[in-house]
N, C-alpha and C positions, 0 to 999 in steps of 0.2 A: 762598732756602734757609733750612731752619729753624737756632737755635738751636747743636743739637746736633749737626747736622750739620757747621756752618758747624767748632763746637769741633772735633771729630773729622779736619777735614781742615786746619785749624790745627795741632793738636798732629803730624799725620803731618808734613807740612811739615817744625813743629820740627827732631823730630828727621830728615830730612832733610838740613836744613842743616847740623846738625851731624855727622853722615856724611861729607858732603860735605870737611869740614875733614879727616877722619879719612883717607878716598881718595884724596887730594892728588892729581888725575890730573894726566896730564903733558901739555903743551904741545908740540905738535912742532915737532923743529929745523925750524926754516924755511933751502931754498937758493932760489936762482933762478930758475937754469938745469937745462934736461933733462941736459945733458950732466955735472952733478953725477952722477946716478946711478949709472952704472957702477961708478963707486969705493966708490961704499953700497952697492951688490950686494957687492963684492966683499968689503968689511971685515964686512958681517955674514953670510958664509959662505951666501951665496944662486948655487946651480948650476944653475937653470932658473926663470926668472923667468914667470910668467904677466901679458902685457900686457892689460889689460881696457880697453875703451875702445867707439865705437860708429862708425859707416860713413861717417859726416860728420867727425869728429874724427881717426879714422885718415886720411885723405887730406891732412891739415893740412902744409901745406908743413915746418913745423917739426917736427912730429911723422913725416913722409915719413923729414927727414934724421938724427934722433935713430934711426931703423930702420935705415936704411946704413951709419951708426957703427956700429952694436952689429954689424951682420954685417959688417964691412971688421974689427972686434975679436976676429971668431970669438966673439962671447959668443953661446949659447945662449938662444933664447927661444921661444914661441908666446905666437900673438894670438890675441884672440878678440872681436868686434865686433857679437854678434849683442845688445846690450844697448837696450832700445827704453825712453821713459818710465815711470814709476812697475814697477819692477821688482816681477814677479811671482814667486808660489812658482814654478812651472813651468820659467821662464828663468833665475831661478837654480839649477835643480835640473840645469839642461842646464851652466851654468856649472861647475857640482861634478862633473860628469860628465868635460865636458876636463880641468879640471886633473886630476882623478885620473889620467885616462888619459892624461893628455903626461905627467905624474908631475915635475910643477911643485912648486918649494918656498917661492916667494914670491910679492907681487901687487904690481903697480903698474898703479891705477888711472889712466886720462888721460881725464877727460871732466868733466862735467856731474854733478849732484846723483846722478842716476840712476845714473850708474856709478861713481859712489863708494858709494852705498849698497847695490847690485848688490855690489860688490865686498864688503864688510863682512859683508854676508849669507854670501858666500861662505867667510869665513873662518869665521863660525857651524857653516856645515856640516860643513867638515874637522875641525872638533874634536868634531862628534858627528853622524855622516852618516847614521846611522839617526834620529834625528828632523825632525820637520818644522819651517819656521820658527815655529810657533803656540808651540813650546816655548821660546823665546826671548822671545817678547812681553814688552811689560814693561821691568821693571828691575834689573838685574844677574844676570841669567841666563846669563849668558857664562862669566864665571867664572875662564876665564884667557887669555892671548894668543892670539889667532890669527894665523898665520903673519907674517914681516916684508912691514910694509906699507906703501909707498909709495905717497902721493895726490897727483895734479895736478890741479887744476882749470883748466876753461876757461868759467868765467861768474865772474860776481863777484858771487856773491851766496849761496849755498845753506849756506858757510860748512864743508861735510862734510868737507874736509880737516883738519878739527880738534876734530869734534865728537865724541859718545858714540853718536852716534844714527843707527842705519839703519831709513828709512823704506821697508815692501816693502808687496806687496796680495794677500792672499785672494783669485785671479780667482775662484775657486767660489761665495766670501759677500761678494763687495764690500768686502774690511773692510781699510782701509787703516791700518797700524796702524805704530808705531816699536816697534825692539830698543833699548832704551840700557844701554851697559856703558861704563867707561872702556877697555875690554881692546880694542874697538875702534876707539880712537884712532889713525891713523896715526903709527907712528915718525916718519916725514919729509911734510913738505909744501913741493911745490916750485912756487913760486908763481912762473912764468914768464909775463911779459905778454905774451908774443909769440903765445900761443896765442888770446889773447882780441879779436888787432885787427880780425877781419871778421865780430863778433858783429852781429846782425840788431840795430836799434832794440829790435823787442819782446821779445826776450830779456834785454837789458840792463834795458831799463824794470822788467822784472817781478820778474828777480832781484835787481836794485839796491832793492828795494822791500821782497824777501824777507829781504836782509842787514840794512835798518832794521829790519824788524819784530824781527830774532832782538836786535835790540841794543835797542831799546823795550823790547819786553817783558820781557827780562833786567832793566832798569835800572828798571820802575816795580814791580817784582816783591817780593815780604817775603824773596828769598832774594840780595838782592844782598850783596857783599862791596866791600873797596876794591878790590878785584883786579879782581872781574867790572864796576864800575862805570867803573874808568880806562878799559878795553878799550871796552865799551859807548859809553860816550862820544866817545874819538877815532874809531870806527867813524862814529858818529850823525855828528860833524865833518863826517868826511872827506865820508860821503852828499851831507849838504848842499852840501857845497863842491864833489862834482865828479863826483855822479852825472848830473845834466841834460848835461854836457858832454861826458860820455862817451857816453849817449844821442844828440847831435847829431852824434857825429864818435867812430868805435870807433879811429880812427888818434893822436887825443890821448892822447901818451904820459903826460903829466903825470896826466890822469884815469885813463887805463885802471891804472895802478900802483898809485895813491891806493883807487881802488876795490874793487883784487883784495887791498890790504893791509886796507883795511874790514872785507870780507868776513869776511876772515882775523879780524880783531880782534873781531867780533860772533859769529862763531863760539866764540872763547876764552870770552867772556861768558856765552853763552846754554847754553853745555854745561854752566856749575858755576851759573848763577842757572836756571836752566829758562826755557821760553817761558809763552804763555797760552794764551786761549782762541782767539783769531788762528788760531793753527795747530791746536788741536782741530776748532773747525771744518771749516776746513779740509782738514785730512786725511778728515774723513768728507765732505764736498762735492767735494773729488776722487778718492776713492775711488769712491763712485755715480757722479758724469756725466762722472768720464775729463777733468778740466779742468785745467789744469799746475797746479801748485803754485805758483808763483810768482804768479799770476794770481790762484788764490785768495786769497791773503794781500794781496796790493793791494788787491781789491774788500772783504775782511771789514775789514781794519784799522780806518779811520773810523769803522766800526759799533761795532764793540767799545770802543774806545776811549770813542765817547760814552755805551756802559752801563754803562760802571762811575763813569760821571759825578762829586760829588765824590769817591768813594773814591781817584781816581786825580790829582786836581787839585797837590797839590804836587809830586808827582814830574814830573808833565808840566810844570808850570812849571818847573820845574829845566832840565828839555827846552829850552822856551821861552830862557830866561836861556842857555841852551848856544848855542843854533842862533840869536840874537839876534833872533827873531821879535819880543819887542815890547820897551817899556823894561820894567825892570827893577821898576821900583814899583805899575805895574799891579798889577793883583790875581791870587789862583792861576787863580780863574777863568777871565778873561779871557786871561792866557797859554794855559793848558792848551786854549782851543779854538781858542787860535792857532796848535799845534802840530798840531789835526785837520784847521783851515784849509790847513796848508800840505802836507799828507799828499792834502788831496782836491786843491788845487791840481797838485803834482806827477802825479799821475794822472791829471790830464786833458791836461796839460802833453804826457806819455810815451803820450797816446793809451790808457789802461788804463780800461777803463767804469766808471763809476761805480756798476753793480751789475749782480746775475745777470741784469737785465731777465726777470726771468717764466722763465726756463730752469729753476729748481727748481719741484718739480710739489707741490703738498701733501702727496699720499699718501707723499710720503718724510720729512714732518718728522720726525714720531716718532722711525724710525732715525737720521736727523741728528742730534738731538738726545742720544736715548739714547748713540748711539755717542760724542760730543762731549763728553757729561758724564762718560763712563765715563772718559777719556783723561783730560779737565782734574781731576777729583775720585777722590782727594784731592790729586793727584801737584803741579800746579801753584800755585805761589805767588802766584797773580793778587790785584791790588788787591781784588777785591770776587767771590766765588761765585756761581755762575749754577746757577737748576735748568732743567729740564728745559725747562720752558714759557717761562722767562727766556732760553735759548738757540734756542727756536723763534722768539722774537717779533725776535731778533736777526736769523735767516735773515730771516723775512718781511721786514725793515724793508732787507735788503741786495739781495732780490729786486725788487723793483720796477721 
C-alpha cells in the first residue's frame, strides 16, 4: 500500500479511536440461567416477546423446558425457527414479517452466530422497514435502539452476544457484509452452559478458533485500550487452557463455562478494538463458496498472521509470554511464530484443514480481494495494510 494511502487509513483509525472513547458502549449484564428471563421481560415492560432461534436449538431439552415455563406462566410469546447459516436479506425480511404480524415487542435471540445476527438485523428493520439492509452497512447507521434485546448463545465462540456487529449476505451479489452500531448491542446476555454440552467436535473446534481470532486481532491491533486488552487476554487464557478440552469431551463442565466466558470476553474486546483482515477475508470467502465462518477464520488465521510478519512481532510475543509458548528471553521473532506454530498446531489437533485445498477458483480473486480491502481499509486497525494484490497472494498462499 502506498504512502498516502497507508496515512489516510491511519488518520481514519485516529480518530476512530477516539470516537470510540466518546460512545462508551455498554457491556451487557451478563445472567446464567434461561429461567432469569421472565423477570427481564417483565421489569423492562416487554408483552410479547419474539423467540428467534433455529430447528436444532429449539428441540434443546433445556430450551424444550424454558418453553413449558413460560406457558404453565401464561406469558405470551411466538417462535420462529426458520433461521439457516449466514442470514440473508430474504429470511430476514420473512423475519420482519412475523414479528410485525404477531405484533411482537421484544427479541430474545437462542442460538448460534446466525441467529443472533439474524436477530440484530431484525431489529434494523423495525426501526426503518421500508429500507433494505444495504442501508445499514457500514458503521453507525442504526442510530438508535432497536427493541429490548435478549442474546443466548449456544457455541462458544462467535462472541455476538455482546458485539456491535451483525454479519448478513446479499443472496443476489454475494456480498457478505457487517452492520456495526453500538445500538445493537444486547441489553442482556445469558450465558447458560447447559445449552452447549452436546455441541459436535467440529463446531466447537471452529468457533473456539473464531473467539481467539476476535481476541488476537483485537489485542495485536493500533486500537487497543486497557480495557479491550485485559478482556482480550483472559479470553486468549482461557482458549489456551480449555478449548482442546472441551473439543474432546462437550460434557466437561470446567471447559464448556471457561469457554462460553471466552467468548464472552473476546467479544467485549473486539467490538471496541476491531478485528482485521482474518475476518475481511473471510467474510468475502464465505460469502462466495457458502463455507461457515468459523472455518474460515481457522484456515486464514496462520496466513495472515505470517503477512504482516515483523509489523506484528511484539505484540505477538506478548501473546507468546501470555500463552507460555516459549521463555520469555527469546526473541520477538522467535515468539511471535511460536504463537502461529501453535494456532497451526491446534488446527490440525481439532481436525480443521490446513487450507482451502484448491476450493477457491482464480476467477474470483479480484472480488475477494476487492471486496476484502473495501471491509479492512480504512476501517481496521491491523499491524500492517494490505492492497489489493497483497490480499490475493494471501488467498493464494491459504489455497493450496
Amino acid at each position: 500500500m502506498n504512502i498516502f494511502k497507508r496515512a489516510y487509513c491511519r488518520t481514519y483509525q485516529g480518530i476512530f479511536r477516539i470516537a470510540m472513547k466518546v460512545l462508551n458502549f455498554r457491556i451487557p449484564e451478563v445472567h446464567h440461567s434461561l429461567n432469569d428471563i421472565p423477570s427481564l421481560w417483565e421489569m423492562n415492560h416487554c408483552k410479547h416477546p419474539l423467540i428467534v432461534s433455529d430447528t436444532i436449538i429449539i428441540n434443546l431439552n433445556p430450551v424444550q423446558n424454558f418453553l413449558t415455563e413460560l406457558k404453565s406462566k401464561n406469558i405470551s410469546f411466538d417462535t420462529y425457527i426458520d433461521i439457516k447459516p449466514d442470514p440473508s436479506f430474504e429470511s430476514i425480511e420473512r423475519l420482519y414479517q412475523f414479528y410485525n404480524e404477531h405484533n411482537c415487542d421484544c427479541i430474545l435471540a437462542i442460538g448460534g452466530g446466525s441467529v443472533i445476527d439474524a436477530s440484530k438485523a431484525l431489529g434494523c428493520k423495525t426501526l426503518k422497514p421500508e429500507k433494505t439492509l444495504d442501508h445499514f452497512k457500514g458503521v453507525l447507521k442504526v442510530g438508535k435502539d432497536i427493541p429490548y434485546f435478549i442474546a443466548v448463545p449456544t457455541t462458544a465462540g462467535t462472541g455476538s452476544e455482546t458485539t456491535v456487529a451483525s454479519v448478513v449476505t446479499n443472496e443476489k451479489t454475494n456480498d457478505k457484509f457487517a452492520i456495526n452500531d453500538g445500538h445493537l448491542i444486547p441489553q442482556v446476555a445469558v450465558l447458560d452452559d447447559a445449552l452447549l454440552e452436546n455441541l459436535p467436535p467440529k463446531i466447537i473446534a471452529t468457533t473456539g478458533m473464531d473467539a481467539f481470532t476476535h481476541a488476537i486481532e483485537a489485542y495485536i491491533g493500533h486500537s487497543g485500550t486497557k480495557l479491550t486488552d485485559d478482556y482480550a487476554t483472559k479470553a486468549m487464557k482461557a482458549i489456551k487452557d480449555h478449548l482442546y478440552d472441551f473439543y474432546l469431551d462437550s460434557h466437561n463442565d470446567i471447559a464448556r463455562k471457561n469457554m462460553l466466558e471466552a467468548s464472552f470476553n473476546a467479544g467485549v474486546a473486539f467490538t471496541r478494538a476491531y478485528v482485521g483482515y482474518v475476518h475481511a477475508l473471510a467474510h468475502s470467502i464465505g460469502g462466495v463458496y457458502h463455507m461457515p465462518h468459523g472455518l474460515c477464520i481457522a484456515i486464514l488465521l496462520p496466513y495472515v498472521l505470517e503477512a504482516y510478519g515483523k509489523n506484528a512481532y511484539k505484540k505477538l510475543a506478548e501473546v507468546s509470554d501470555l500463552l507460555e509458548l516459549k521463555e520469555k528471553t527469546e526473541s520477538e521473532e522467535i515468539k511471535a511464530k511460536a504463537v502461529i506454530s501453535w494456532i497451526k498446531e491446534m488446527n490440525q489437533k481439532m481436525n480443521i484443514p490446513s487450507s482451502f485445498e484448491g476450493k477457491i477458483q482464480d476467477k474470483d480473486l479480484e472480488f475477494l480481494a476487492s471486496h476484502s480491502a473495501k471491509e479492512g481499509n480504512p476501517l481496521y486497525p491491523v499491524p500492517k495494510e494490505f492492497n489489493k494484490e497483497e490480499l490475493k497472494e494471501i488467498i493464494r498462499k491459504a489455497n493450496k
